[in-house]
OpenMM code with the backbone's topology and positions (N, CA, C; nanometers):
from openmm import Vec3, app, unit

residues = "UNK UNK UNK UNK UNK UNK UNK UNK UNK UNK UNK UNK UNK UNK UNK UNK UNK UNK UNK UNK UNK UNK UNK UNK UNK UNK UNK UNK UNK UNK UNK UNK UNK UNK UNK UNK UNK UNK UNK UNK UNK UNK UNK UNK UNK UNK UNK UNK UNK UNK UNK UNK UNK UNK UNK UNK UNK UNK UNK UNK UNK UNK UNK UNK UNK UNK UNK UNK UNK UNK UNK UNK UNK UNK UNK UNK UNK UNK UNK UNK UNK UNK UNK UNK UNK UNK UNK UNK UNK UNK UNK UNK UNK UNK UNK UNK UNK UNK UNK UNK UNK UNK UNK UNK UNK UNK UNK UNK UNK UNK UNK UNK UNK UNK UNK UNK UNK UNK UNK UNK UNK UNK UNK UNK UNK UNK UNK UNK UNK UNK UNK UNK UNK UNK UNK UNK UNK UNK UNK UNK UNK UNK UNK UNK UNK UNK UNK UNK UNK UNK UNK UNK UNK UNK UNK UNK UNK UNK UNK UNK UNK UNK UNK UNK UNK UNK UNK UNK UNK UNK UNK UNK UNK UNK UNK UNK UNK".split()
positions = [
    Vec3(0.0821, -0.1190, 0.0000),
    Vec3(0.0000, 0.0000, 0.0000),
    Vec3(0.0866, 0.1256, 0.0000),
    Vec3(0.1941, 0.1412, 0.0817),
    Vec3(0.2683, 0.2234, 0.1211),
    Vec3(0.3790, 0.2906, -0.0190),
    Vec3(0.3865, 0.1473, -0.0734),
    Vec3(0.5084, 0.1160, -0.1501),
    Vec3(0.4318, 0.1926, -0.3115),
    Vec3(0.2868, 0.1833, -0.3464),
    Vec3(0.2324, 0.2533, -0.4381),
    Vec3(0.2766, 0.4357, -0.4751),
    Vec3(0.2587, 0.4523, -0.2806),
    Vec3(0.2533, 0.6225, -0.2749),
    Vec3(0.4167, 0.5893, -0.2949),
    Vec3(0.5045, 0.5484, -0.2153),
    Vec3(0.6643, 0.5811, -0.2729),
    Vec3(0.6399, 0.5719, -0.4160),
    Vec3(0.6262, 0.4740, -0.4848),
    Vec3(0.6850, 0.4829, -0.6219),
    Vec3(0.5975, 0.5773, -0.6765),
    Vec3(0.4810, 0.6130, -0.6624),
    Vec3(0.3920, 0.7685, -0.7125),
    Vec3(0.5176, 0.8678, -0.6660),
    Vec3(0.5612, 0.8783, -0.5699),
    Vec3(0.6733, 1.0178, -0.5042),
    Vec3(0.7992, 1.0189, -0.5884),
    Vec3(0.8529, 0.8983, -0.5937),
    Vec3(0.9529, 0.8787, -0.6734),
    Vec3(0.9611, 0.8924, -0.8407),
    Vec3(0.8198, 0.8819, -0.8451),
    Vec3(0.7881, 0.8874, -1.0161),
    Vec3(0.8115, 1.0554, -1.0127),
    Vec3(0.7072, 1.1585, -0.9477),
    Vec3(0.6845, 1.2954, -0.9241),
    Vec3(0.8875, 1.3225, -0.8975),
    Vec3(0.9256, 1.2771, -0.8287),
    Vec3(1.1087, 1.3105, -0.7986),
    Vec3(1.1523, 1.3426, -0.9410),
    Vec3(1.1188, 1.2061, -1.0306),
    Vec3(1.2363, 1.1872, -1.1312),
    Vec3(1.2099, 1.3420, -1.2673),
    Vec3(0.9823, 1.3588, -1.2360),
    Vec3(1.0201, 1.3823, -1.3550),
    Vec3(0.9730, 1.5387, -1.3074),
    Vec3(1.0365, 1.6128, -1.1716),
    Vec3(1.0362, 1.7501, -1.1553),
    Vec3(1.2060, 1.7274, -1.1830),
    Vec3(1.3205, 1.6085, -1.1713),
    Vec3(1.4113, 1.6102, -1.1713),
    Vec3(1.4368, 1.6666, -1.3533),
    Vec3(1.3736, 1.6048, -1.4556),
    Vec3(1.4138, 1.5877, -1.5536),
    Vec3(1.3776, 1.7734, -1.6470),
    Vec3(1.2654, 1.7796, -1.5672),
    Vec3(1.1655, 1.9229, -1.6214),
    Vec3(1.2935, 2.0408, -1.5502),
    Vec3(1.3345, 1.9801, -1.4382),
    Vec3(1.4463, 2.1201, -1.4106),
    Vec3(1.5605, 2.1227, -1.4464),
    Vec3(1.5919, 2.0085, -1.5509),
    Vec3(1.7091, 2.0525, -1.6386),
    Vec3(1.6758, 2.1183, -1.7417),
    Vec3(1.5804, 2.0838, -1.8315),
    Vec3(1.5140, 2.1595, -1.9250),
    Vec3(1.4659, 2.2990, -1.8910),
    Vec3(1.4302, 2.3169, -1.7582),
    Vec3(1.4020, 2.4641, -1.7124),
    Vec3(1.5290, 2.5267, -1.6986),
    Vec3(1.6130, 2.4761, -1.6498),
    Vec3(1.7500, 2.5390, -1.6224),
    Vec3(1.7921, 2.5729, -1.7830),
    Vec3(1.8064, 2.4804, -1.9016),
    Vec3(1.8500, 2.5405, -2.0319),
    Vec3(1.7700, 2.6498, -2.0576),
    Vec3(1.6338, 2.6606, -1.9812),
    Vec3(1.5220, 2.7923, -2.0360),
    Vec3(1.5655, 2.9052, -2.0121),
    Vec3(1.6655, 2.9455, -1.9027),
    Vec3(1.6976, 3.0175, -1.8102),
    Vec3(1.7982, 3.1483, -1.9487),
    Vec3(1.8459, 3.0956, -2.0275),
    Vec3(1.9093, 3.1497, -2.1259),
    Vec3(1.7963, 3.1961, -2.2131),
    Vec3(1.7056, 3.1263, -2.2152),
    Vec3(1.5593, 3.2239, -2.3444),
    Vec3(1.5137, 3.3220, -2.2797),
    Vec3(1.5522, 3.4570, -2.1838),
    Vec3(1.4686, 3.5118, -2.1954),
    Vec3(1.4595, 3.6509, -2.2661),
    Vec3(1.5753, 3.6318, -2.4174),
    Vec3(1.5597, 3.6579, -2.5071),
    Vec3(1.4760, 3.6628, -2.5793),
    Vec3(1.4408, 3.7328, -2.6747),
    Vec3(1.3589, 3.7222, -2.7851),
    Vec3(1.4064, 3.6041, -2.8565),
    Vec3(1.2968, 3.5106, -2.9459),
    Vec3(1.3304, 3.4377, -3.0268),
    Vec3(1.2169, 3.3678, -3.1254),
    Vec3(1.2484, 3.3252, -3.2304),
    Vec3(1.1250, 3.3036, -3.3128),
    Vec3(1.1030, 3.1616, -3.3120),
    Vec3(1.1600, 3.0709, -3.2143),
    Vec3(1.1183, 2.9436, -3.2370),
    Vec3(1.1535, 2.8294, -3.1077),
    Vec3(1.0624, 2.7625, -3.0846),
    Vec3(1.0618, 2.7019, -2.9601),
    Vec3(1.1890, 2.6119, -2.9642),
    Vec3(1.2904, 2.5986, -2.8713),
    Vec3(1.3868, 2.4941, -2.8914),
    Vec3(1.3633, 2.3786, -2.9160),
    Vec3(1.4215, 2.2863, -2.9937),
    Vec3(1.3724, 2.1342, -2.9995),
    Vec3(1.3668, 2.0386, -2.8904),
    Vec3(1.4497, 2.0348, -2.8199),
    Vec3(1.4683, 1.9960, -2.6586),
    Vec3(1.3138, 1.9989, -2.6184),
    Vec3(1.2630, 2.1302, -2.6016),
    Vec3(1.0966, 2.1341, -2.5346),
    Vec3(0.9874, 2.1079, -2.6120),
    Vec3(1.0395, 2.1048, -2.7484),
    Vec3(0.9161, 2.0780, -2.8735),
    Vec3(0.9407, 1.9145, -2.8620),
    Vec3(1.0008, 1.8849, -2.8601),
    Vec3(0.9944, 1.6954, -2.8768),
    Vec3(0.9184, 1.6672, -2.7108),
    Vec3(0.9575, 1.6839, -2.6254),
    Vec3(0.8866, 1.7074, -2.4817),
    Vec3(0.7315, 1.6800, -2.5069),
    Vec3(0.6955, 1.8056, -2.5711),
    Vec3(0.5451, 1.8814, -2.5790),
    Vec3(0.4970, 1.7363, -2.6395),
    Vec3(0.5414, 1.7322, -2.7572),
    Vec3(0.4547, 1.6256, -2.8749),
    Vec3(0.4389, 1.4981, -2.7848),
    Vec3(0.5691, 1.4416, -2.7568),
    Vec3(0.5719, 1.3309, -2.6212),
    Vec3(0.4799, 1.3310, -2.5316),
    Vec3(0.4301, 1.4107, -2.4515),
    Vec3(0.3799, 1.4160, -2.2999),
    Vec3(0.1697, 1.5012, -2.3654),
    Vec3(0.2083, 1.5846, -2.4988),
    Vec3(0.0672, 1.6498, -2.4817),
    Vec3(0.0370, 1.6530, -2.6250),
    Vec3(-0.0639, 1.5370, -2.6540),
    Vec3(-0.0654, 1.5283, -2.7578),
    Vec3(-0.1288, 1.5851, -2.7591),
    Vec3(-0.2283, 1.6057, -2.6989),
    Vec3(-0.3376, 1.6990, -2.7515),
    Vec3(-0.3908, 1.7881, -2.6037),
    Vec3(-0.3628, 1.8659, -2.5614),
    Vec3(-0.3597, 1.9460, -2.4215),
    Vec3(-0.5379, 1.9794, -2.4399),
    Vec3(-0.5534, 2.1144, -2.5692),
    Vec3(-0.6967, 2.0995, -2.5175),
    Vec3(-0.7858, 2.0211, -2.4980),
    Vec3(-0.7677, 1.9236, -2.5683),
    Vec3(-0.8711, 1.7641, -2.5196),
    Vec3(-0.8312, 1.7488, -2.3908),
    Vec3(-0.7637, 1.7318, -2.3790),
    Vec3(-0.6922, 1.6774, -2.2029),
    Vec3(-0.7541, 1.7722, -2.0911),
    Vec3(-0.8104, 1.9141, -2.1751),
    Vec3(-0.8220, 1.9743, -2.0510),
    Vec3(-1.0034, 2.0209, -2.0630),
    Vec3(-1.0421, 1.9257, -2.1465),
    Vec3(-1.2260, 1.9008, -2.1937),
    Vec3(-1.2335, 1.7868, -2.1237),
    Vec3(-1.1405, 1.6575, -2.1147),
    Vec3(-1.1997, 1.5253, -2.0426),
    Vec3(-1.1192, 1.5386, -1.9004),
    Vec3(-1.1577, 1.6195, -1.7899),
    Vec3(-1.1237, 1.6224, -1.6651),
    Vec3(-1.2445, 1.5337, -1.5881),
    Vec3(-1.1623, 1.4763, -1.5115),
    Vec3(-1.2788, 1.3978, -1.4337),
    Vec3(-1.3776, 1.4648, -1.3889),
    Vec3(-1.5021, 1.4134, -1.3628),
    Vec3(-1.5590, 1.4720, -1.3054),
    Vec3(-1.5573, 1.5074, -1.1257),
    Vec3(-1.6321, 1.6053, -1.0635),
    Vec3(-1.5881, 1.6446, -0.9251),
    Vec3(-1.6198, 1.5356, -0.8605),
    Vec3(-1.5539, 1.4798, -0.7882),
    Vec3(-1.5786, 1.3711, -0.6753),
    Vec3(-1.6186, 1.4326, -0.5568),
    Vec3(-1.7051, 1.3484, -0.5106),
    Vec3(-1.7849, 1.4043, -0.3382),
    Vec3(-1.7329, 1.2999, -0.2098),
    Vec3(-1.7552, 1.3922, -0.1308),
    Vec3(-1.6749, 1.3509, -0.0043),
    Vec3(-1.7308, 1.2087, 0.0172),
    Vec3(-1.6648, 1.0535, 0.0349),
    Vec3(-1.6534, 0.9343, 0.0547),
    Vec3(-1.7608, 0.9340, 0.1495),
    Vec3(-1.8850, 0.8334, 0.1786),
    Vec3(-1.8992, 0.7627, 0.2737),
    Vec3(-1.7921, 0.7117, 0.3454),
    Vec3(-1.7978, 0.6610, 0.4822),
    Vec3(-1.6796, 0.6142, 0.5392),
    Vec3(-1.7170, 0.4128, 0.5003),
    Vec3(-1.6182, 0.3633, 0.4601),
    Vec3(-1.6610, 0.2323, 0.4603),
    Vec3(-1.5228, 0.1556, 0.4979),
    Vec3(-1.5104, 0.0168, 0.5551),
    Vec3(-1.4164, -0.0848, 0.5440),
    Vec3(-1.3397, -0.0866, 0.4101),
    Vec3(-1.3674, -0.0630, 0.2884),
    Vec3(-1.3394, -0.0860, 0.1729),
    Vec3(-1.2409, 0.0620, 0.1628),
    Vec3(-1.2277, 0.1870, 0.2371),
    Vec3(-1.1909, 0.3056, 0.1998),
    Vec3(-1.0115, 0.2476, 0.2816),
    Vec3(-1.0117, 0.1139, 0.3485),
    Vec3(-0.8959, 0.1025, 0.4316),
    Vec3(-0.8244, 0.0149, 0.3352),
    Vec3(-0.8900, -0.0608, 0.2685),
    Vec3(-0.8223, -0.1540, 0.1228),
    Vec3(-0.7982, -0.0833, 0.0025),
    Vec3(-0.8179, 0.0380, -0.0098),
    Vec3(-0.7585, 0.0921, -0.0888),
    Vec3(-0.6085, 0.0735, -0.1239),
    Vec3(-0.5376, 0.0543, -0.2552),
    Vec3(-0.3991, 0.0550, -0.2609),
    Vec3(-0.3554, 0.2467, -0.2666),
    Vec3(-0.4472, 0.3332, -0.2888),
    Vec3(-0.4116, 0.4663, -0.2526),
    Vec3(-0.4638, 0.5567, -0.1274),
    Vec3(-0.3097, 0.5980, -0.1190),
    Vec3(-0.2955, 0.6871, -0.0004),
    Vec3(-0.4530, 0.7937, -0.0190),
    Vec3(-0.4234, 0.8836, -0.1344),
    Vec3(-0.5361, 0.9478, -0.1177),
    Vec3(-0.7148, 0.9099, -0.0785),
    Vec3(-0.7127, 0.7848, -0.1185),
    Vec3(-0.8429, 0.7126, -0.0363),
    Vec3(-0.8485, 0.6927, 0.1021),
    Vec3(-0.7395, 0.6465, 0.1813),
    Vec3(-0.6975, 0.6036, 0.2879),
    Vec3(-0.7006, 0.6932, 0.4222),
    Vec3(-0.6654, 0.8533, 0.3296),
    Vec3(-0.6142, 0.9271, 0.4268),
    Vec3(-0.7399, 1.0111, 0.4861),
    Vec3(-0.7205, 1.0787, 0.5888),
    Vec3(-0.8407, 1.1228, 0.7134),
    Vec3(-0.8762, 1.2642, 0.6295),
    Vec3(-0.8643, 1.2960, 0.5133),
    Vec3(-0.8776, 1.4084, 0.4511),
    Vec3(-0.8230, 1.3388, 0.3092),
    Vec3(-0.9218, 1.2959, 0.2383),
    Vec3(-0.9174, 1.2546, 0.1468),
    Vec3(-0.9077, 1.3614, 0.0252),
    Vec3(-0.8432, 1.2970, -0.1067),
    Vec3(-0.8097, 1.4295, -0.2101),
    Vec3(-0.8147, 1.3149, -0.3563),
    Vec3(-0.8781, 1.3901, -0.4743),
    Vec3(-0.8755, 1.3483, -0.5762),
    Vec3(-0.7442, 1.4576, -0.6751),
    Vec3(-0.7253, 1.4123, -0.7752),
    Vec3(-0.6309, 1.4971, -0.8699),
    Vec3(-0.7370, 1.5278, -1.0164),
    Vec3(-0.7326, 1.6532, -1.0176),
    Vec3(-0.7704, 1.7280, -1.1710),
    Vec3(-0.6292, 1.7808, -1.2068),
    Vec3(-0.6810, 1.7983, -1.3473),
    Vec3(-0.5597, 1.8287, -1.4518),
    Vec3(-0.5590, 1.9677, -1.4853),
    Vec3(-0.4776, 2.0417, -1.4454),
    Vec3(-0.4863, 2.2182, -1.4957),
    Vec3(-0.3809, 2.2298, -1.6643),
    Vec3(-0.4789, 2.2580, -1.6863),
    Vec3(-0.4117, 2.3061, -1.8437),
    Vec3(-0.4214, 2.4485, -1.8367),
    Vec3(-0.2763, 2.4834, -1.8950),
    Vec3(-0.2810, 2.6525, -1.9748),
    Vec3(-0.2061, 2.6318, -2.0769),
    Vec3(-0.2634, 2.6905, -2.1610),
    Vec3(-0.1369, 2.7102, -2.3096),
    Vec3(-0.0615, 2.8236, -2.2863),
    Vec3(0.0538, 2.8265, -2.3231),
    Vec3(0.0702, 2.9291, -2.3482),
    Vec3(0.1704, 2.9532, -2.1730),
    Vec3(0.1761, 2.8309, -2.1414),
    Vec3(0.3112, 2.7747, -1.9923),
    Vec3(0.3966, 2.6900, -2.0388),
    Vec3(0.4555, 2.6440, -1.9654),
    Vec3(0.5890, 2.5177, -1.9542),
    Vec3(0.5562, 2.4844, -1.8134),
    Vec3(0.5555, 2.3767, -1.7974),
    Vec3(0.4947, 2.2880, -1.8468),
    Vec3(0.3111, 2.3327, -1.8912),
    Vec3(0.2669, 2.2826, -1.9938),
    Vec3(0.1462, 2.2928, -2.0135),
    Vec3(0.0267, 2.2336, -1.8941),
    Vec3(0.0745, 2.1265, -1.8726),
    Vec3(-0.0239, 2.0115, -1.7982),
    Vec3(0.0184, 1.9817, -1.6470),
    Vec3(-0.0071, 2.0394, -1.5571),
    Vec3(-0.0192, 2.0225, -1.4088),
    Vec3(-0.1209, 1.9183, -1.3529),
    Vec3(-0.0753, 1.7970, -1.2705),
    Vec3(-0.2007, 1.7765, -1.2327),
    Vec3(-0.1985, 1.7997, -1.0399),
    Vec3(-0.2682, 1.8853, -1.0139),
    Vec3(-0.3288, 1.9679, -0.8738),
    Vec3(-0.4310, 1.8236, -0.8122),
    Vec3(-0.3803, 1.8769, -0.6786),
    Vec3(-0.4834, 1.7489, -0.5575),
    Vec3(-0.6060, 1.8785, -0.5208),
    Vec3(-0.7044, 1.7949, -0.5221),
    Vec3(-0.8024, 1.8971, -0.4500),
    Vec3(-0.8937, 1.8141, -0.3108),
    Vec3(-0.9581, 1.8875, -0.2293),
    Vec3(-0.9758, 1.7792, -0.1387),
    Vec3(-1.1354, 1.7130, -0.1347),
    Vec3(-1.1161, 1.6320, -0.1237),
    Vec3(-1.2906, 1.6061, -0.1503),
    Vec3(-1.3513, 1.6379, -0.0093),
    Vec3(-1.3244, 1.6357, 0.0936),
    Vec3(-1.4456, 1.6998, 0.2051),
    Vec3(-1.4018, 1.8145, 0.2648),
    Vec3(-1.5343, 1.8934, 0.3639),
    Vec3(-1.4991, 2.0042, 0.4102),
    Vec3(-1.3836, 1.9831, 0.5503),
    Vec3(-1.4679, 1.8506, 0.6039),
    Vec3(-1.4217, 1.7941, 0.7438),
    Vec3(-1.2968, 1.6897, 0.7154),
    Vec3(-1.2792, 1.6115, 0.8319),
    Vec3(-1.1989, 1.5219, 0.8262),
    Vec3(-1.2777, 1.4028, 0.9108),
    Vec3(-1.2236, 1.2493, 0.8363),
    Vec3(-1.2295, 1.0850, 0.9442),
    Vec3(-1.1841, 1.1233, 1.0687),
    Vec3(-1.3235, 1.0691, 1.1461),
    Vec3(-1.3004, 1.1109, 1.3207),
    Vec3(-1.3306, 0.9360, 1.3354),
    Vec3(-1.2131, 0.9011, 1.3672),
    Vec3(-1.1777, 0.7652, 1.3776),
    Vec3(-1.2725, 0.6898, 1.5076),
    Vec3(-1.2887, 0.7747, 1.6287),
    Vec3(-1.3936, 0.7200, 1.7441),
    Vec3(-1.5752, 0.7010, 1.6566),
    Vec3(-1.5794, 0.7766, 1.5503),
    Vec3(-1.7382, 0.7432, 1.5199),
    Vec3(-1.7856, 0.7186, 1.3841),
    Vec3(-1.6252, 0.6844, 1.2700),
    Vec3(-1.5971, 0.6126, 1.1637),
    Vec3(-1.6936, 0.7190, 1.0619),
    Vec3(-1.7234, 0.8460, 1.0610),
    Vec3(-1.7376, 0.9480, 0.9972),
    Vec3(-1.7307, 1.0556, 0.9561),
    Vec3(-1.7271, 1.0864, 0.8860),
    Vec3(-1.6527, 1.2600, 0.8580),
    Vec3(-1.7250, 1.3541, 0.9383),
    Vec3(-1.6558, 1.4395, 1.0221),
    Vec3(-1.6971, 1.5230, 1.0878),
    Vec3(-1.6500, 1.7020, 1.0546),
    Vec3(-1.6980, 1.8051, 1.1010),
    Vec3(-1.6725, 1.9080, 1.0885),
    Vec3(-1.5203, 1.9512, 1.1820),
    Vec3(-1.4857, 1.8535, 1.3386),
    Vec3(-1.4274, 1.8756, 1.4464),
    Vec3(-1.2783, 1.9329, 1.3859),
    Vec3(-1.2456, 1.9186, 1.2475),
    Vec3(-1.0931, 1.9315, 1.2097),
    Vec3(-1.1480, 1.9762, 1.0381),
    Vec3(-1.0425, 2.0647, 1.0150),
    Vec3(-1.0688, 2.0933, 0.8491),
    Vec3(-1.0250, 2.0315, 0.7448),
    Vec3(-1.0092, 1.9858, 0.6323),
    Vec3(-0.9050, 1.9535, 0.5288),
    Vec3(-0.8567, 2.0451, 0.4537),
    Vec3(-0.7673, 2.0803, 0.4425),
    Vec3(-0.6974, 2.1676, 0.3589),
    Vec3(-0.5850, 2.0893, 0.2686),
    Vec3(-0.5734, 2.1832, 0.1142),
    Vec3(-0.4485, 2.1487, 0.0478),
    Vec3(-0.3389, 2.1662, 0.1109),
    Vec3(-0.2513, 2.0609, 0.1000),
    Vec3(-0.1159, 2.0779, 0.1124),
    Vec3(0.0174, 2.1434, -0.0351),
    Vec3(0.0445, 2.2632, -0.0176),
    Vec3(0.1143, 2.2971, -0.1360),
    Vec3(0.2375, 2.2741, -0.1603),
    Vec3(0.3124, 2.3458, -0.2505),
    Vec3(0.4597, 2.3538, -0.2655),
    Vec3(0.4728, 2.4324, -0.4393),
    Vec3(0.5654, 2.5391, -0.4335),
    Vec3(0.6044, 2.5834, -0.5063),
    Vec3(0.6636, 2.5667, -0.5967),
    Vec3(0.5923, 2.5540, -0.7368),
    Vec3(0.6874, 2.5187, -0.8467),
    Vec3(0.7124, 2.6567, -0.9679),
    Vec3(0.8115, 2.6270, -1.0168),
    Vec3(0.8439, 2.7354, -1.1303),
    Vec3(0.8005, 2.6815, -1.2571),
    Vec3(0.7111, 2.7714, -1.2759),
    Vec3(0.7001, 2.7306, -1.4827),
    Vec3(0.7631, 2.8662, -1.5381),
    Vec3(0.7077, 2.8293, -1.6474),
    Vec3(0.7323, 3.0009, -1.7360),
    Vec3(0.6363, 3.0254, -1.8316),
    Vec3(0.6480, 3.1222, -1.8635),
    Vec3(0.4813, 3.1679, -1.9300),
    Vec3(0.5504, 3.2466, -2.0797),
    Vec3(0.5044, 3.1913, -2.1835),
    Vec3(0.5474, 3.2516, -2.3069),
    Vec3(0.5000, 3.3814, -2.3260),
    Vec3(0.5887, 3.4609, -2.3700),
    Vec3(0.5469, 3.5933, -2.3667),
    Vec3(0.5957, 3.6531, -2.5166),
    Vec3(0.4767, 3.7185, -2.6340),
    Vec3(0.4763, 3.7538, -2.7666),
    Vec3(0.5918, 3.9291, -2.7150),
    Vec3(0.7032, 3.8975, -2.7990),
    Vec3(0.8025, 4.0566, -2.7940),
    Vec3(0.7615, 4.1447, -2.9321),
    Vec3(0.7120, 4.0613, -3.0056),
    Vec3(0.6500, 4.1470, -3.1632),
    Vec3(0.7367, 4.0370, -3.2827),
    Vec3(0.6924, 4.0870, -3.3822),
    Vec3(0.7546, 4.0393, -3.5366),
    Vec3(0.7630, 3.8895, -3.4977),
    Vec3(0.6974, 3.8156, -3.4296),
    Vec3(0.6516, 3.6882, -3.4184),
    Vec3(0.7538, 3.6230, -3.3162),
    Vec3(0.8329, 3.7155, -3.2611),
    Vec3(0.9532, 3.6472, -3.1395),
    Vec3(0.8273, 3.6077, -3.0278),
    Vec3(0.9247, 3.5584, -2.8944),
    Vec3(0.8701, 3.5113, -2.8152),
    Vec3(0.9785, 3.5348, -2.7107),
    Vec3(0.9386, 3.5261, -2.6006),
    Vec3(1.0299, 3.4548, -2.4767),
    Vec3(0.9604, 3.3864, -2.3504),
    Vec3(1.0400, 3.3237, -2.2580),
    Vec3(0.9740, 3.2701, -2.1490),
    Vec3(1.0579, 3.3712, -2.0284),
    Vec3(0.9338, 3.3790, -1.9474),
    Vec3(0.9249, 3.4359, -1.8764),
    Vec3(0.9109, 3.3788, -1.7160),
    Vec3(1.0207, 3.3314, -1.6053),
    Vec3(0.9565, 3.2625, -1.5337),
    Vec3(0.9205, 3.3003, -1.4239),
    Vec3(0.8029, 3.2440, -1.3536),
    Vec3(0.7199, 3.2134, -1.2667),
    Vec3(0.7257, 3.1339, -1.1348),
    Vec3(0.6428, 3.1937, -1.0428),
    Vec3(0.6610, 3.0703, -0.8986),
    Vec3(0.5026, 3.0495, -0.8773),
    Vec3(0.4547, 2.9489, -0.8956),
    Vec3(0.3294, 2.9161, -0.8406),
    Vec3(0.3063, 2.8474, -0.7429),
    Vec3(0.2097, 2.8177, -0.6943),
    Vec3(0.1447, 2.6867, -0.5856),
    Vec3(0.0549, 2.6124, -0.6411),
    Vec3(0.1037, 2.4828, -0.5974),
    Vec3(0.0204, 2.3843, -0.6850),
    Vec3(0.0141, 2.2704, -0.5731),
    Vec3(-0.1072, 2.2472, -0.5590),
    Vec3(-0.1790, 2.1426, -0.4465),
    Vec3(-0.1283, 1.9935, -0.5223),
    Vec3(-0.0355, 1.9010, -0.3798),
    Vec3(-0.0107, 1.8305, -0.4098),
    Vec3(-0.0761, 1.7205, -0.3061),
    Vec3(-0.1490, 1.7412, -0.2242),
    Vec3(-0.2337, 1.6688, -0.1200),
    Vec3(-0.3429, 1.7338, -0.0280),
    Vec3(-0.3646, 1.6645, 0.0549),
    Vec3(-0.4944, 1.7488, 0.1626),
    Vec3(-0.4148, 1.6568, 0.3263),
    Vec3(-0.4359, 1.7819, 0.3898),
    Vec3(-0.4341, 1.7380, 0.5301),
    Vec3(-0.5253, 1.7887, 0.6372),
    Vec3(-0.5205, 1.7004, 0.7714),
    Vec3(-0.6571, 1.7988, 0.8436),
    Vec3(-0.5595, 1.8883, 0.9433),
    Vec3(-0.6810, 2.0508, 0.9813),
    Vec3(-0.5635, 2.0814, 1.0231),
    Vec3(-0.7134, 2.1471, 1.1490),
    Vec3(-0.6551, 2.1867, 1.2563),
    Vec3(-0.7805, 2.2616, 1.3557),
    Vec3(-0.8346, 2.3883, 1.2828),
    Vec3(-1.0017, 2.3597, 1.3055),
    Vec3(-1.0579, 2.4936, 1.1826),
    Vec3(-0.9843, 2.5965, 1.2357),
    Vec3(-1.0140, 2.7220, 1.1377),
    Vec3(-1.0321, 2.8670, 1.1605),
    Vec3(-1.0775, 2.9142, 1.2893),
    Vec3(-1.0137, 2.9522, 1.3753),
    Vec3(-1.0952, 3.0117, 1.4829),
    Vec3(-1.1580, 2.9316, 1.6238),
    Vec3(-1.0396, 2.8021, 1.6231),
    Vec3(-1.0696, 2.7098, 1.7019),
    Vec3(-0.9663, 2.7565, 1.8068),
    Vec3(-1.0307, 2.8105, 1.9642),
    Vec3(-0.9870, 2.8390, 2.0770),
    Vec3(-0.9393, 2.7151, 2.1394),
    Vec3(-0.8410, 2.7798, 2.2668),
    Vec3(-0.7832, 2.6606, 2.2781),
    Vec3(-0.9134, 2.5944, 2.4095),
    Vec3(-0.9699, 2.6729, 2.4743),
    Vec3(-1.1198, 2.5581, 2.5067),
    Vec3(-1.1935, 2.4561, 2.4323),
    Vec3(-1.2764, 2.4965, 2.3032),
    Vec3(-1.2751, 2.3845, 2.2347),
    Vec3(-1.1188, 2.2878, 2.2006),
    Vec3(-1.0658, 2.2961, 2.1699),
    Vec3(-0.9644, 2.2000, 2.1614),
    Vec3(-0.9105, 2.1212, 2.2870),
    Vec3(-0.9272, 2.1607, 2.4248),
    Vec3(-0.9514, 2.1106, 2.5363),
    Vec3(-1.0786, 2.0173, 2.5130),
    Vec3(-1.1818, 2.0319, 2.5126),
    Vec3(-1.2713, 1.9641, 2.5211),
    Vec3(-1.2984, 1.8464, 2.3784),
    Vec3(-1.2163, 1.8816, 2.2795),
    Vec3(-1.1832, 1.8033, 2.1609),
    Vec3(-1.0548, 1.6842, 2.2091),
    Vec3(-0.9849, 1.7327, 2.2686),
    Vec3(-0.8665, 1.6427, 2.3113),
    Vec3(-0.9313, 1.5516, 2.4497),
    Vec3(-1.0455, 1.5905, 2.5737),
    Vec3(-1.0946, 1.5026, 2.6317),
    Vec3(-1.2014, 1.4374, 2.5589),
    Vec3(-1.2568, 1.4410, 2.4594),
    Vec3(-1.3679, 1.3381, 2.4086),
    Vec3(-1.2621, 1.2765, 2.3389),
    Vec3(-1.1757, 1.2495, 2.3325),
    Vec3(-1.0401, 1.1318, 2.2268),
    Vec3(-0.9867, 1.0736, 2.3130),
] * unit.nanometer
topology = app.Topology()
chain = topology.addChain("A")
for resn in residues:
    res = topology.addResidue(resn, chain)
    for name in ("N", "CA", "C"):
        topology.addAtom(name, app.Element.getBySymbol(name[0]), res)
């Protein structure tokens, strides 16, 4: 079970490893220029064959799980976990990378393990981390350059104590456990 999410982490390692050498050669375009390097054009064709389709067949929104025995046999973490999260695909043209895929969380609450249902007592929130793309930018007479960027991009959900939770309720949250 465990060994799924490593090799999912390790897959995500190799290929932010491989995208930041190619970002690092980008680091020299932010020149004007009239034509995408081949390095990132063989990439593109490879990985997006077709981006706007990709970004018409997004799953549809998933709703927060019943709690069941079957949510613990899951081989994924994101089923498993007390703040469960599905992945949609963010497309932009007109970035590097084109195709992101973002965790979003499917409930408001989190698994309150004493009554095997989702409760309000804790929140789920994304868990982020900052990545760099770059955003093509038109200079005139048909040049271009990239331009780079720092975004946040949801790579999980965790529960965390709501908004505005005193430390009395959380006293009285820590004696009902």
């Amino acid at each position: 079970m465990q060994s799924t999410w490593l090799l999912f982490q390790v897959g995500v390692a190799i290929l932010s490893l491989a995208e930041s050498k190619e970002m690092a050669s980008l680091e020299d375009m932010s020149e004007c220029r009239h034509e995408i390097p081949h390095h990132i054009l063989e990439k593109r064709l490879k990985t997006n064959r077709n981006p706007v389709l990709w970004g018409k067949t997004r799953p549809a929104k998933h709703h927060c799980p019943e709690w069941s025995p079957s949510l613990l046999a899951s081989s994924n973490v994101h089923d498993r976990s007390l703040s469960p999260w599905a992945y949609r695909i963010n497309v932009e043209l007109g970035r590097f990378p084109e195709i992101i895929f973002e965790a979003y969380c499917l409930c408001d609450g989190c698994l309150d393990w004493r009554d095997l249902k989702f409760t309000l007592n804790f929140s789920s929130v994304p868990v982020t981390r900052t990545e760099k793309v770059y955003r093509i930018e038109p200079c005139g007479n048909g040049k271009f350059k990239y331009v780079p960027e720092w975004i946040e991009v949801a790579i999980a959900c965790t529960c965390v104590a709501p908004k505005g939770a005193t430390s009395k309720k959380m006293n009285h949250l820590n004696k009902a456990l």
